[in-house]
N, CA, C and O atoms as a Tripos MOL2 file, in Angstrom:
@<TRIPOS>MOLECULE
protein
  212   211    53     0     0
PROTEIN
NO_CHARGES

@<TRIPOS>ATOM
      1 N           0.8470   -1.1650    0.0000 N.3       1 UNK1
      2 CA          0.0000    0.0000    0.0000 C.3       1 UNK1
      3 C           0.8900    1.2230    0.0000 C.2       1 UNK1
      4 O           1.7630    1.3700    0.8550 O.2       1 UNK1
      5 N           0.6670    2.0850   -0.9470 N.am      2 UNK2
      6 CA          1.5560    3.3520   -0.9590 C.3       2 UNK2
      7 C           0.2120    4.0470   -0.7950 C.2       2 UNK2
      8 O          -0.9770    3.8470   -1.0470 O.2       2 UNK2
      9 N           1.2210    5.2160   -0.0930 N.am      3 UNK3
     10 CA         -0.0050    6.7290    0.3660 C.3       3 UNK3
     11 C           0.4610    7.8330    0.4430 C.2       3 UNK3
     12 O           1.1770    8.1050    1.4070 O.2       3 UNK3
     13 N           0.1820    8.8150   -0.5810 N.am      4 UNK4
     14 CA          0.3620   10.0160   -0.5840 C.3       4 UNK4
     15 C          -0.1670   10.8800    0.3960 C.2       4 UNK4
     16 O          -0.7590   10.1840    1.2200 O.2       4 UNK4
     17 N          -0.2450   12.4370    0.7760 N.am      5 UNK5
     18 CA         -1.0090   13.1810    1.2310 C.3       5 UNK5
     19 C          -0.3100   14.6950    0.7650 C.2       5 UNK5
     20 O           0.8890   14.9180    0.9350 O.2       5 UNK5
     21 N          -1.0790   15.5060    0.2660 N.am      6 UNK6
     22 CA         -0.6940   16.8730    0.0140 C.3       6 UNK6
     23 C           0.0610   16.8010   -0.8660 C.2       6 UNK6
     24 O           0.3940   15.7610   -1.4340 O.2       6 UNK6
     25 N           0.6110   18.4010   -1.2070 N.am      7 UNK7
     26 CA          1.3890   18.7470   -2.2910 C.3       7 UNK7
     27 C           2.8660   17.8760   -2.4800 C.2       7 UNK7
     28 O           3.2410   17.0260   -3.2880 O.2       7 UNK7
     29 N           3.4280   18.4810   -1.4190 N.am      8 UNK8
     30 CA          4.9350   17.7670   -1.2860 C.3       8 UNK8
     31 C           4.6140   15.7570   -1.1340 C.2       8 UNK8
     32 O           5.4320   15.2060   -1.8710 O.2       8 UNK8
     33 N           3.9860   15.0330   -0.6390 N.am      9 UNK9
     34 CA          3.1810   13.6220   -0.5680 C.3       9 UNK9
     35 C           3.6430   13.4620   -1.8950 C.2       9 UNK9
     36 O           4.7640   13.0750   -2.2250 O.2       9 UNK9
     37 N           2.6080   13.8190   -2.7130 N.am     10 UNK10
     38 CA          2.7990   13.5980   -3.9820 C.3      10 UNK10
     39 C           3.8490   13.8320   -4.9200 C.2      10 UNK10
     40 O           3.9670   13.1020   -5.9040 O.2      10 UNK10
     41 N           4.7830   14.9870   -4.6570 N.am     11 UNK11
     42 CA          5.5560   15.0020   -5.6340 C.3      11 UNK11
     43 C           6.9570   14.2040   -5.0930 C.2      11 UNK11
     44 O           7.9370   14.1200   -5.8330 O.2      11 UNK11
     45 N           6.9520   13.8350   -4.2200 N.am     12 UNK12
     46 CA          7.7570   12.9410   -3.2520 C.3      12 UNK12
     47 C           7.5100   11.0020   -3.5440 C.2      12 UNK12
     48 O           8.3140   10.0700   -3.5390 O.2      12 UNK12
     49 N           5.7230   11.0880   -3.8150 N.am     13 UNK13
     50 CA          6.0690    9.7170   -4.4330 C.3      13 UNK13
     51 C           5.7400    9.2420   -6.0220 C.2      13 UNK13
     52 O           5.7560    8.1090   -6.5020 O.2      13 UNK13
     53 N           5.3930   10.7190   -6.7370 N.am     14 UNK14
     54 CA          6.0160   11.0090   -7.9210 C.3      14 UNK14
     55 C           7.4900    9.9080   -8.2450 C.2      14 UNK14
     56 O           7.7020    8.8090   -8.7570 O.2      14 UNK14
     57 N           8.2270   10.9550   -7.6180 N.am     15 UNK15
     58 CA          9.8290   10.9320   -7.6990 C.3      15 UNK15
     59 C           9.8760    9.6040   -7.1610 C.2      15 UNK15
     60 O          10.7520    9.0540   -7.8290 O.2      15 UNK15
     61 N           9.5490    8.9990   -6.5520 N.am     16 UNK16
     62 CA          9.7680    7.2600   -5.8080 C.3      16 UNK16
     63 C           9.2640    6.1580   -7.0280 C.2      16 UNK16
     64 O           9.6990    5.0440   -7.3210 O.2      16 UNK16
     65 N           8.3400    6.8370   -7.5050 N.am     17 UNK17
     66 CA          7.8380    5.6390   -8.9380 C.3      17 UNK17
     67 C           8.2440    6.1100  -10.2400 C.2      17 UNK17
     68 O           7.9820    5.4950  -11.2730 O.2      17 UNK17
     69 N           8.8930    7.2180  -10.1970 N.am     18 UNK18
     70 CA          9.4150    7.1270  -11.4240 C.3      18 UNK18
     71 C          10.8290    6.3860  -11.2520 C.2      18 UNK18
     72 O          11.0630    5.5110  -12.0860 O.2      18 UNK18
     73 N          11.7510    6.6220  -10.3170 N.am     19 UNK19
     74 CA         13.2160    5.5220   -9.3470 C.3      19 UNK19
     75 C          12.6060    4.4210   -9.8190 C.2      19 UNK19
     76 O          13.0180    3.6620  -10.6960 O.2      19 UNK19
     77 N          11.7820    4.3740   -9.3080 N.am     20 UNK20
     78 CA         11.5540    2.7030   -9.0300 C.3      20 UNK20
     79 C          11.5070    1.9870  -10.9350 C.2      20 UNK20
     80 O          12.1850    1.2100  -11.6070 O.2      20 UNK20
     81 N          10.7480    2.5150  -11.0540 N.am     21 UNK21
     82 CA         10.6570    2.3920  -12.7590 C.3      21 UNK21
     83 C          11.4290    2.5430  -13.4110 C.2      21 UNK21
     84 O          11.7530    1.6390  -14.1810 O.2      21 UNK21
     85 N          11.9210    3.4620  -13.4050 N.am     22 UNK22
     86 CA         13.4460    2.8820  -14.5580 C.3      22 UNK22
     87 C          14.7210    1.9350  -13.7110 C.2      22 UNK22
     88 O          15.4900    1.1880  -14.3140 O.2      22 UNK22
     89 N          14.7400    2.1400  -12.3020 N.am     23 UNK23
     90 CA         15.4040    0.8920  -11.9170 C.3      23 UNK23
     91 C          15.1660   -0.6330  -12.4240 C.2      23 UNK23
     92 O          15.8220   -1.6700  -12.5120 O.2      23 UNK23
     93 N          13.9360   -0.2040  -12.6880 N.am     24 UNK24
     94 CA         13.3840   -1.4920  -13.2680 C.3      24 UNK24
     95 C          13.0380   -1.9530  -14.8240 C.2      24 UNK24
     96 O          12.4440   -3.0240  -14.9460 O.2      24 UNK24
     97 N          13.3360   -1.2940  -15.8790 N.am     25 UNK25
     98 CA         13.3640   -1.1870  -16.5460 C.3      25 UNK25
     99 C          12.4190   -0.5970  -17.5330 C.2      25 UNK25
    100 O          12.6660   -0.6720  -18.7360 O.2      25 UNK25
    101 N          11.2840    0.0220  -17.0530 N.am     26 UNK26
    102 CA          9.9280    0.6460  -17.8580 C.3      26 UNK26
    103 C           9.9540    1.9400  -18.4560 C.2      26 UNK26
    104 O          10.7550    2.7230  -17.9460 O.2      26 UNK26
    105 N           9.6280    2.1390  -18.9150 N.am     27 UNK27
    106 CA          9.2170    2.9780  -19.3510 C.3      27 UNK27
    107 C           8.1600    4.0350  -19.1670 C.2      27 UNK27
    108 O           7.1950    3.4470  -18.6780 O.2      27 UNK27
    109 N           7.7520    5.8500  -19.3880 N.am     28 UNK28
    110 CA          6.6390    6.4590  -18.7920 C.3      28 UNK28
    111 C           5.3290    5.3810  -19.2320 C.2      28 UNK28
    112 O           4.3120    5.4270  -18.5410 O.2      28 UNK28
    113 N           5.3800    4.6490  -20.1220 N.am     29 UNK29
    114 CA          4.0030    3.9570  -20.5050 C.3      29 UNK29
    115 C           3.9260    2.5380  -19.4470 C.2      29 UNK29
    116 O           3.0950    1.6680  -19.1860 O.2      29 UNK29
    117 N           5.1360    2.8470  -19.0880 N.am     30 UNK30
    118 CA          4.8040    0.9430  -18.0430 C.3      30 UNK30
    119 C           5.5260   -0.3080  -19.3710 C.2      30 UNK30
    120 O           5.6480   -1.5220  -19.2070 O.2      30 UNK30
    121 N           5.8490    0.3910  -20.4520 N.am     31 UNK31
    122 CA          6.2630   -0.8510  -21.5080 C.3      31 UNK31
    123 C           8.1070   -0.9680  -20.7120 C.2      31 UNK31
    124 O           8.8930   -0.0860  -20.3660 O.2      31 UNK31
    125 N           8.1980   -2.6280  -20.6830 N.am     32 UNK32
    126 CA          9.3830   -2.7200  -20.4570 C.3      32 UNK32
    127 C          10.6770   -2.9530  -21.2470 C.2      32 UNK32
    128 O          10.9580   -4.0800  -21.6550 O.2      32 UNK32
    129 N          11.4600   -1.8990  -21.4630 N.am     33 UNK33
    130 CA         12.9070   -1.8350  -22.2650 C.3      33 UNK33
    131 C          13.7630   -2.0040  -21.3110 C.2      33 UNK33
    132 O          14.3470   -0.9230  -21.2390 O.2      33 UNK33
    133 N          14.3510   -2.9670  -20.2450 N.am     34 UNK34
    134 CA         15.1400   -3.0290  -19.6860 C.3      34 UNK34
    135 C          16.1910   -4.2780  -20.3930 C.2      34 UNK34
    136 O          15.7550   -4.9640  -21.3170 O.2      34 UNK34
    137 N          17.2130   -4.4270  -20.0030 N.am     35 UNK35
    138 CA         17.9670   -5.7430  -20.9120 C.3      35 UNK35
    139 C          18.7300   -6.8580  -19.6670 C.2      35 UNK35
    140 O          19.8470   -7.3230  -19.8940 O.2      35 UNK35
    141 N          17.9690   -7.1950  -18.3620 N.am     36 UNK36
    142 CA         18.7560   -7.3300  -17.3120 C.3      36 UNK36
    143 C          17.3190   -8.3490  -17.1320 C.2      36 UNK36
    144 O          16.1330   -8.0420  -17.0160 O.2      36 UNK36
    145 N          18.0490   -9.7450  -17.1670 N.am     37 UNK37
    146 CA         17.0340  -10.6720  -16.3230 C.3      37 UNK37
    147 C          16.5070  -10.9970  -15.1390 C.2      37 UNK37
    148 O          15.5980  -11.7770  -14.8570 O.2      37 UNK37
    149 N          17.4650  -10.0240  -14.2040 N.am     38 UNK38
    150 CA         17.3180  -10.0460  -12.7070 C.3      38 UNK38
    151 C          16.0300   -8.5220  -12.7190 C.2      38 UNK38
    152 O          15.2700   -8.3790  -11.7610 O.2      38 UNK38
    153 N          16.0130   -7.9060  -13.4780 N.am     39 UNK39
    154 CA         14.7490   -6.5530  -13.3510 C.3      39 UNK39
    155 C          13.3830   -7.4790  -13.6520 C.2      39 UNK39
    156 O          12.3940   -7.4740  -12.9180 O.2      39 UNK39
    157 N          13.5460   -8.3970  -15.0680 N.am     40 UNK40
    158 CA         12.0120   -9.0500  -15.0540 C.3      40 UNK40
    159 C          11.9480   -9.9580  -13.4540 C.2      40 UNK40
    160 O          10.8600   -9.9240  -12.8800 O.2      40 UNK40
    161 N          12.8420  -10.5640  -12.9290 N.am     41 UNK41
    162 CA         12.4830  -11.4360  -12.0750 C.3      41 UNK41
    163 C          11.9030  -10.6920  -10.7130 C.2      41 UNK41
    164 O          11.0500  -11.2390  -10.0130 O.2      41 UNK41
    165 N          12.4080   -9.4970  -10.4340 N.am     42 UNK42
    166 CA         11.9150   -8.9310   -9.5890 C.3      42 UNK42
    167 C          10.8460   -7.9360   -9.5240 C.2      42 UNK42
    168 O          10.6790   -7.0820   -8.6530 O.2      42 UNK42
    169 N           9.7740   -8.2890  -11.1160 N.am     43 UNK43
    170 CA          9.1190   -6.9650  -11.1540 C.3      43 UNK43
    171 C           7.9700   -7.0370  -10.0250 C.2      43 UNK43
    172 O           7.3640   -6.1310   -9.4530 O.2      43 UNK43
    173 N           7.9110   -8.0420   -9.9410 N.am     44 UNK44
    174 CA          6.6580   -8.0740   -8.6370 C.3      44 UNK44
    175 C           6.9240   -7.5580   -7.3010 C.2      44 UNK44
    176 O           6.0530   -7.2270   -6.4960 O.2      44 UNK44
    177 N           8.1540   -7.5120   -7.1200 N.am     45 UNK45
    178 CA          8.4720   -7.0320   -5.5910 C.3      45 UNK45
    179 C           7.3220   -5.5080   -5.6550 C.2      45 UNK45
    180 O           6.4630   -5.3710   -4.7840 O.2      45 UNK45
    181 N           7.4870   -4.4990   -6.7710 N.am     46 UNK46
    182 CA          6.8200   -3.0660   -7.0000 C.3      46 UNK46
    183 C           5.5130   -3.1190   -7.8560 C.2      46 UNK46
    184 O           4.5510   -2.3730   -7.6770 O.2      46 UNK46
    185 N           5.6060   -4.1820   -8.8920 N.am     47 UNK47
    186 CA          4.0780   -3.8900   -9.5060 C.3      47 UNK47
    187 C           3.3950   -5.2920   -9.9830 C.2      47 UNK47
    188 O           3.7210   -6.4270  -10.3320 O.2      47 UNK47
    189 N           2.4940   -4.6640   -9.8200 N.am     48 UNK48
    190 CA          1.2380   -6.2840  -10.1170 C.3      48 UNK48
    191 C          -0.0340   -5.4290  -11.0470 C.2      48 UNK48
    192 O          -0.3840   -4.2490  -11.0280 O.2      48 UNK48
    193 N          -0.3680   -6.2470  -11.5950 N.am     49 UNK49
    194 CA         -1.0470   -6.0430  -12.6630 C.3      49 UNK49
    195 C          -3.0570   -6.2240  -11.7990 C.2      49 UNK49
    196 O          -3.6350   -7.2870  -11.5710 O.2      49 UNK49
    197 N          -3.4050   -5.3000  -11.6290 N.am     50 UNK50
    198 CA         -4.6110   -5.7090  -10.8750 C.3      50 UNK50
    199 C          -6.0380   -6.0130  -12.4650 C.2      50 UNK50
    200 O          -6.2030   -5.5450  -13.5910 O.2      50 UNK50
    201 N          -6.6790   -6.9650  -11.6510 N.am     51 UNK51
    202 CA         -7.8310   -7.8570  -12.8310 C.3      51 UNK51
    203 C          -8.8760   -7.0050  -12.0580 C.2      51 UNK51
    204 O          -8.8490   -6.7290  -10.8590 O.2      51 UNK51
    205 N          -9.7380   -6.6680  -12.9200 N.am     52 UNK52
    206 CA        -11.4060   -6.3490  -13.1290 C.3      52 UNK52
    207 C         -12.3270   -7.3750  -12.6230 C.2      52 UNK52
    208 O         -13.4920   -7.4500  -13.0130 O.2      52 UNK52
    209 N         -11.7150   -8.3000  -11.6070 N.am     53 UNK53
    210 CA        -12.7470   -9.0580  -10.6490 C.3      53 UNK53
    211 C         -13.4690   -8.1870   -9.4910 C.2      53 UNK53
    212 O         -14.2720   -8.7220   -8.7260 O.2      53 UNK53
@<TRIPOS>BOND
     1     1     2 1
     2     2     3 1
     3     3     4 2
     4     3     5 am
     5     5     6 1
     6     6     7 1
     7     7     8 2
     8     7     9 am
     9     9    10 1
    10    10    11 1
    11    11    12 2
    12    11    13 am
    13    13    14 1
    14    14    15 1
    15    15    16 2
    16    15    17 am
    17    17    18 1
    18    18    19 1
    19    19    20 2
    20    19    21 am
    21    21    22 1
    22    22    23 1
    23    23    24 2
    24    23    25 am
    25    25    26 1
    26    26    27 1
    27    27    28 2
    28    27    29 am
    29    29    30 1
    30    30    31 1
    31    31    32 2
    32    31    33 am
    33    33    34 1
    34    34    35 1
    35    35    36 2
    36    35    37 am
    37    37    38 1
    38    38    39 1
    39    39    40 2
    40    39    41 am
    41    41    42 1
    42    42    43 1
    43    43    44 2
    44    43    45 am
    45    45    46 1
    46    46    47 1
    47    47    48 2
    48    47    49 am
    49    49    50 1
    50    50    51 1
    51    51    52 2
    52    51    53 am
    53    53    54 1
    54    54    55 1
    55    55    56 2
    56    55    57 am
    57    57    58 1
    58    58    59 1
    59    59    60 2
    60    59    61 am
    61    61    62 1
    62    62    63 1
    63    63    64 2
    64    63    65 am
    65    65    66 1
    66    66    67 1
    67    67    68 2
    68    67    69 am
    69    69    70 1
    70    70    71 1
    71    71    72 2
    72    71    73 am
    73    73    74 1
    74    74    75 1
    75    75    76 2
    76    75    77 am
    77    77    78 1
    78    78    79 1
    79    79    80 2
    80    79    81 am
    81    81    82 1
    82    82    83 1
    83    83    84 2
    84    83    85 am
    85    85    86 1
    86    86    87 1
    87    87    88 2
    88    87    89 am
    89    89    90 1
    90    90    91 1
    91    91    92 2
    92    91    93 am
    93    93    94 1
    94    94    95 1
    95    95    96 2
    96    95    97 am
    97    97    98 1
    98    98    99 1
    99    99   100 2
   100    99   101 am
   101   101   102 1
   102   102   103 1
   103   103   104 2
   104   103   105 am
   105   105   106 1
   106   106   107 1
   107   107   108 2
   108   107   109 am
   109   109   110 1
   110   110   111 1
   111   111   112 2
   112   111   113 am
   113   113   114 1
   114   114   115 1
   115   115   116 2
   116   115   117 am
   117   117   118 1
   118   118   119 1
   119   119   120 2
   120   119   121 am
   121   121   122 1
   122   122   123 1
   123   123   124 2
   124   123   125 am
   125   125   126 1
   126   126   127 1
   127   127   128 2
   128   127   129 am
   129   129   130 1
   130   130   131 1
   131   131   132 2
   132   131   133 am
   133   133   134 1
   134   134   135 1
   135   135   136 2
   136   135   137 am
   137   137   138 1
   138   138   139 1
   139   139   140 2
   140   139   141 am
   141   141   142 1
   142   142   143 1
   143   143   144 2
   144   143   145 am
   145   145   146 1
   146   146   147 1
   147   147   148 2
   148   147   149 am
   149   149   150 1
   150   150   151 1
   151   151   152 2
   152   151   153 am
   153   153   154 1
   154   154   155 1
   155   155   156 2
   156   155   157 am
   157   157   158 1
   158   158   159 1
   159   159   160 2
   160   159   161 am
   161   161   162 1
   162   162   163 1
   163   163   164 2
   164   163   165 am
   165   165   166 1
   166   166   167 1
   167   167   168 2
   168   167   169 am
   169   169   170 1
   170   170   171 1
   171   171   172 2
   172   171   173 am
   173   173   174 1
   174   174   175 1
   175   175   176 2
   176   175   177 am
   177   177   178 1
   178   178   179 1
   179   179   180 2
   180   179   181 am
   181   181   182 1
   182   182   183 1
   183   183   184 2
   184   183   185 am
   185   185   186 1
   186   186   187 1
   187   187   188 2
   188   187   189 am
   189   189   190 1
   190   190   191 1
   191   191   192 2
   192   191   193 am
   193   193   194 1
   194   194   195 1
   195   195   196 2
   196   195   197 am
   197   197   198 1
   198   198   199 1
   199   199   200 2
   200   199   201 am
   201   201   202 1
   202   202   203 1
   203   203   204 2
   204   203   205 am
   205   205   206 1
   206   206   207 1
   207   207   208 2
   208   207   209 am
   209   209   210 1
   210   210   211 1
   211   211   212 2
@<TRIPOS>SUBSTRUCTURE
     1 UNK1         2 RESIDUE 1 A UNK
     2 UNK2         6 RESIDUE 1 A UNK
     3 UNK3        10 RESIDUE 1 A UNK
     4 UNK4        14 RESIDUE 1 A UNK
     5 UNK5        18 RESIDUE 1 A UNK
     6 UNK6        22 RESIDUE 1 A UNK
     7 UNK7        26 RESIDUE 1 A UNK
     8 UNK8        30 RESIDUE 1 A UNK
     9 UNK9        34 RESIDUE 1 A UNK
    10 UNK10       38 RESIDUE 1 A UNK
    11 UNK11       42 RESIDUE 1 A UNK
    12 UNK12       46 RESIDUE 1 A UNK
    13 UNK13       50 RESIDUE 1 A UNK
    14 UNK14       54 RESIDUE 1 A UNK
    15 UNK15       58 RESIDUE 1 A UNK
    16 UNK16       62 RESIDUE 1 A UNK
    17 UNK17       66 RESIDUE 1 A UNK
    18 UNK18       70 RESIDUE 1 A UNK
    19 UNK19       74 RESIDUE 1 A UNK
    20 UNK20       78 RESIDUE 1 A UNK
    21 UNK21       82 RESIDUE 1 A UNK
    22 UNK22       86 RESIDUE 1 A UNK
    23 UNK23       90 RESIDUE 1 A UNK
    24 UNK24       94 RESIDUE 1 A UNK
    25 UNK25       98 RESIDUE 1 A UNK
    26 UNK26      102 RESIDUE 1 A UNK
    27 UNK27      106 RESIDUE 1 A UNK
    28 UNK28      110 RESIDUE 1 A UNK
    29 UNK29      114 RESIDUE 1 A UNK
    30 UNK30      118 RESIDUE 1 A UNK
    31 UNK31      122 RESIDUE 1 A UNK
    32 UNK32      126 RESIDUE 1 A UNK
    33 UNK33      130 RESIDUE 1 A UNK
    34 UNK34      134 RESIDUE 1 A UNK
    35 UNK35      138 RESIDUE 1 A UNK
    36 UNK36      142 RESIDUE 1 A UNK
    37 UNK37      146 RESIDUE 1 A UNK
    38 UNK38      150 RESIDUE 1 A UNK
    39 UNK39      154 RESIDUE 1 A UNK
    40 UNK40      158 RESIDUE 1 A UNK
    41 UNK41      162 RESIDUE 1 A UNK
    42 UNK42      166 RESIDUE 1 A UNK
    43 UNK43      170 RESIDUE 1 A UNK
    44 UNK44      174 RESIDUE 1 A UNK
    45 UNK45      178 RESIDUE 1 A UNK
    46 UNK46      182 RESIDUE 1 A UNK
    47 UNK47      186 RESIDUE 1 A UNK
    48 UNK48      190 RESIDUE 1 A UNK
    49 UNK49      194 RESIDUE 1 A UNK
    50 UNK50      198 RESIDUE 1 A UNK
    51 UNK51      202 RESIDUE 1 A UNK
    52 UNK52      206 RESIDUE 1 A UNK
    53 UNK53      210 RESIDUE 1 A UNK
């Protein structure tokens, strides 16, 4: 669970998911261009894909 609050909140975890994202190899669209097999293996530690159940 991540949680923002207020101006600075947000641009604070702005800046934490965009880190996190290109640490990981994505891109602003979420498409992944990384070239490192240890970034796909760990993409779940930060993102999961949520279903329309």
């Amino acid at each position: 669970v991540h949680l923002q609050t207020g101006q600075c909140g947000n641009q604070i975890g702005a800046a934490f998911w965009q880190t996190i994202s290109g640490e990981h190899g994505l891109d602003s669209n979420g498409v992944y261009n990384g070239t490192s097999e240890l970034q796909l293996e760990r993409m779940s530690v930060y993102f999961n894909e949520a279903s329309g159940n």
